[in-house]
C-alpha positions in Angstrom: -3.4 18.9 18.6 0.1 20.4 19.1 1.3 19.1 15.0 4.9 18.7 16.8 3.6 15.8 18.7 1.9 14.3 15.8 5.1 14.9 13.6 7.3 12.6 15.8 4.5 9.7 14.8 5.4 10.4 11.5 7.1 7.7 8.7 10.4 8.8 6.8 9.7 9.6 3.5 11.6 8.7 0.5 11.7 10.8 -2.9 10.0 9.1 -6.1 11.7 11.2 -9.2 10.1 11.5 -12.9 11.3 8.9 -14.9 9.9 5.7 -17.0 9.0 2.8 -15.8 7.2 -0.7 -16.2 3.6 -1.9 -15.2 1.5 -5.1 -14.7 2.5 -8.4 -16.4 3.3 -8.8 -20.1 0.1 -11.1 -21.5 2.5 -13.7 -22.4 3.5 -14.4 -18.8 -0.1 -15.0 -17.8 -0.1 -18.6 -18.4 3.2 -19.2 -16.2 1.8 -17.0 -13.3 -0.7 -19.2 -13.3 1.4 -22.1 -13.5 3.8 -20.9 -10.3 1.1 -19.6 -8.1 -2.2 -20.9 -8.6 -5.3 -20.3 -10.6 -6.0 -20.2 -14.0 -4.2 -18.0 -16.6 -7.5 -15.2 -16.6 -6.9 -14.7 -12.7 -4.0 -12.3 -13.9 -6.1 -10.6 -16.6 -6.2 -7.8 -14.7 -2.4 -6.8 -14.5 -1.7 -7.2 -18.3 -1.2 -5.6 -20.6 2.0 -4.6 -19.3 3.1 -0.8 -20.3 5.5 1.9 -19.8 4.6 5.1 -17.7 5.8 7.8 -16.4 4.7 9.8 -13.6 5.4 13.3 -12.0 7.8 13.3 -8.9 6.2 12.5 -5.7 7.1 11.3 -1.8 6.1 7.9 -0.3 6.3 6.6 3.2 9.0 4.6 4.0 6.4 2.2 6.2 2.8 2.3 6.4 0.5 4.4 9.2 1.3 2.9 12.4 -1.3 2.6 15.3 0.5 5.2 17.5 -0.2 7.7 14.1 -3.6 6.5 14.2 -4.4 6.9 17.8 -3.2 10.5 17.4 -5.9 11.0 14.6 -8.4 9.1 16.6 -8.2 11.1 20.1 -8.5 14.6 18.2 -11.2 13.8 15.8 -12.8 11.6 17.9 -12.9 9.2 15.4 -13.7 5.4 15.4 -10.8 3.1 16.2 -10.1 -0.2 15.2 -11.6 -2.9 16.7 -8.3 -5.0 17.0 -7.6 -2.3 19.7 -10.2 -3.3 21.7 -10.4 0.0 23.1 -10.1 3.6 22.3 -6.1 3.4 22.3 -4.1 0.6 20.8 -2.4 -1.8 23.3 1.4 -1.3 23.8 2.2 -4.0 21.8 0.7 -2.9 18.8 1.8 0.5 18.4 4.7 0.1 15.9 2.4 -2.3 14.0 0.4 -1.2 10.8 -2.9 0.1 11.3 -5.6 -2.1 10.0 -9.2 -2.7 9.9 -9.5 1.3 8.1 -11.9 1.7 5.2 -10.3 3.3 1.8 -13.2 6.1 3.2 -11.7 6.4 7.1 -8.3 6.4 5.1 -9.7 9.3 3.2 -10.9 11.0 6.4 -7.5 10.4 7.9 -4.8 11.7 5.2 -7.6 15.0 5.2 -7.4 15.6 9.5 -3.0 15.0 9.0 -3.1 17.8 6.2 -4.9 20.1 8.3 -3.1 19.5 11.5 0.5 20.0 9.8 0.0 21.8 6.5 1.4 19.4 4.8 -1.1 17.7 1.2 -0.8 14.2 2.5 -2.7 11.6 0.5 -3.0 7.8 -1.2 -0.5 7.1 -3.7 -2.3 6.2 -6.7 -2.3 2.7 -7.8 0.7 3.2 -10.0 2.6 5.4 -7.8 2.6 2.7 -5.4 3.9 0.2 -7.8 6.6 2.4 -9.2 8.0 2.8 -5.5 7.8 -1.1 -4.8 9.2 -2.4 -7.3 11.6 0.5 -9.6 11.7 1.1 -12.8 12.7 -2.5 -14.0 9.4 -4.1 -13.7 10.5 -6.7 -11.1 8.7 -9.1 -9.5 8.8 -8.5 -6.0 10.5 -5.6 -4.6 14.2 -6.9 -4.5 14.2 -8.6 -7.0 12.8 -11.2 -9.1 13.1 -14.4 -6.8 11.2 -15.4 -3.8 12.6 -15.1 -0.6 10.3 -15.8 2.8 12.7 -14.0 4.5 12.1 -10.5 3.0 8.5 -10.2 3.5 5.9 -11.4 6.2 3.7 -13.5 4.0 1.9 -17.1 5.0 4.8 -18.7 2.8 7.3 -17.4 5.0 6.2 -18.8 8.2 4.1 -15.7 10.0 1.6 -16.3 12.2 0.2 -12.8 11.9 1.1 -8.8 11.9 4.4 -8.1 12.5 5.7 -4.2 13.7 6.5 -1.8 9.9 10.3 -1.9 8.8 11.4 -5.1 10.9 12.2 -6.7 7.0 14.9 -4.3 6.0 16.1 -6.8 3.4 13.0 -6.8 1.5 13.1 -3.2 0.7 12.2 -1.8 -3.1 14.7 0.0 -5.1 14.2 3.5 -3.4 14.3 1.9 0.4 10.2 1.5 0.8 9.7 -1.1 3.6 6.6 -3.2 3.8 5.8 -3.5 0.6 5.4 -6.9 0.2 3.2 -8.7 2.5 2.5 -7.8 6.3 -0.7 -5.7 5.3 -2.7 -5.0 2.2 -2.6 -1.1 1.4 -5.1 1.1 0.4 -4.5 3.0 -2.9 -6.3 6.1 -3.7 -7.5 4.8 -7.2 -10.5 2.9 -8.8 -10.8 -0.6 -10.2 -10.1 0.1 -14.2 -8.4 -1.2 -16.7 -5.0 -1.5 -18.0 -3.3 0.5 -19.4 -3.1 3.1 -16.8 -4.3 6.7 -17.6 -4.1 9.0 -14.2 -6.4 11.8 -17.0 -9.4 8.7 -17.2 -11.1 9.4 -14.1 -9.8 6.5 -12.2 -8.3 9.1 -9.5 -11.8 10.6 -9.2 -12.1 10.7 -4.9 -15.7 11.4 -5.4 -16.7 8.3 -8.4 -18.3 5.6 -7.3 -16.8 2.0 -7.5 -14.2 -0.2 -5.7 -10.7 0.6 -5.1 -7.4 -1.4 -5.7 -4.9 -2.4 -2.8 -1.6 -3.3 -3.2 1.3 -5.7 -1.4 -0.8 -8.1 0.0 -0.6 -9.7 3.7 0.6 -11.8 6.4 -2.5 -14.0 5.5 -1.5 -14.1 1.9 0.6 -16.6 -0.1 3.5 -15.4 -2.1 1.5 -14.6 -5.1 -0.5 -12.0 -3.8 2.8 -9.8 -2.6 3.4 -9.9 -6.2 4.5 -5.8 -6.8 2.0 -6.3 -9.7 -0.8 -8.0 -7.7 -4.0 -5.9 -7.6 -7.0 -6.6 -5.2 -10.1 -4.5 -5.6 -12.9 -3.7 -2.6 -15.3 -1.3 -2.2 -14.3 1.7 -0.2 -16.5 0.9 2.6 -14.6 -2.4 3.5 -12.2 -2.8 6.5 -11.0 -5.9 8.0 -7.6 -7.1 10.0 -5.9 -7.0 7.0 -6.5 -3.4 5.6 -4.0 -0.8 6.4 -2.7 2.3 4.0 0.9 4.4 3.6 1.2 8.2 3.0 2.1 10.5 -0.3 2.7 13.4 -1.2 3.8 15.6 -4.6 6.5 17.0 -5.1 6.5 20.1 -7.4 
């Protein structure tokens, strides 16, 4: 495949630099999570405690993979496509729309054919990459800010009946401009299900360990606690539904 037609599918990317910054939930907040959104105080275990990090410079997607992107991948490598197409090509209407129902493995195969095609190290963000770019280095809630607003994210509180095209909630964009971040589709990231605090040197970025691995931002299916920018869902890497879609990274030496 000609990489100038596939680079015209391509997201913007925005530039993540080195510095500190905060993640998961502080233990004492786990009670009033709970309290606000439902469950029980233990149901937010997994996001405490919270902790300061910082990572090496790196370059997100603005939006998630879109099914046009996808198609691309799925003509040349012949690849299996979604069932939501309902065909081997996605339906005009969903081309601007996140791809979905992709394993964390087809995600995998994915980020691997886009490398070779443009020579460019595309990959997951690791879990804490991807929560660095949603929500800054202030350890907000969601990412603009700490208040809900149905407006800025395409979540079951905010009225959605479904999937909704990337980047048409400008107003719910994090600190550095990533869309899509909150709600609309769960992503995949490329890390394991461990334990806080993070440590990118413990294995949990291992692509060949066995085990589930965490998705971020929640969906359109998904009340507003679950687009939470510290929210973590776990499945195993064989998993793909209509809910499942994944954004692009890259470092940045």
């Amino acid at each position: 495949m000609n990489p100038a037609d596939v680079s015209d599918l391509l997201p913007d990317f925005v530039f993540v630099p080195s510095q500190p910054f905060i993640m998961g939930t502080p233990e004492h907040e786990l009670g009033a999570l709970a309290k606000v959104f439902g469950g029980t105080r233990e149901s937010y275990r997994e996001e405490a405690p919270q902790h300061t990090l910082t990572l090496k410079p790196f370059a997100i997607a603005r939006v998630p993979v879109t099914n046009a992107l996808y198609a691309a991948y799925v003509a040349d490598a012949e690849a299996r496509p979604p069932l939501v197409w309902r065909g081997a090509a996605p339906p005009d209407n969903l081309r601007d729309c996140p791809v979905v129902d992709v394993s964390w493995k087809e995600a995998q195969q994915f980020c691997r054919w886009l490398s070779d095609t443009t020579a460019t190290p595309y990959r997951l963000p690791t879990e804490a990459e991807w929560e660095y770019a949603a929500r800054g280095s202030d350890g907000r809630r969601f990412p603009w800010g700490d208040g809900w607003d149905p407006a800025r994210a395409n979540t079951r509180d905010g009225g959605n009946s479904g999937m909704l095209p990337v980047g048409v909630k400008p107003s719910g964009a994090s600190p550095f401009g990533c869309l899509d971040m909150a709600g609309n589709v769960w992503e995949w990231t490329v890390s394991l299900d461990a334990a806080y605090p993070y440590r990118p040197d413990d294995g949990r970025e291992d692509l060949d360990a066995p085990g589930r691995r965490i998705l971020r931002g929640g969906s359109f299916a998904n009340p507003r606690g679950f687009v939470r920018c510290a929210c973590r869902l776990r499945l195993d890497p064989t998993v793909r539904n209509e809910f499942l879609g994944f954004r692009l990274a890259f470092s940045v030496m």
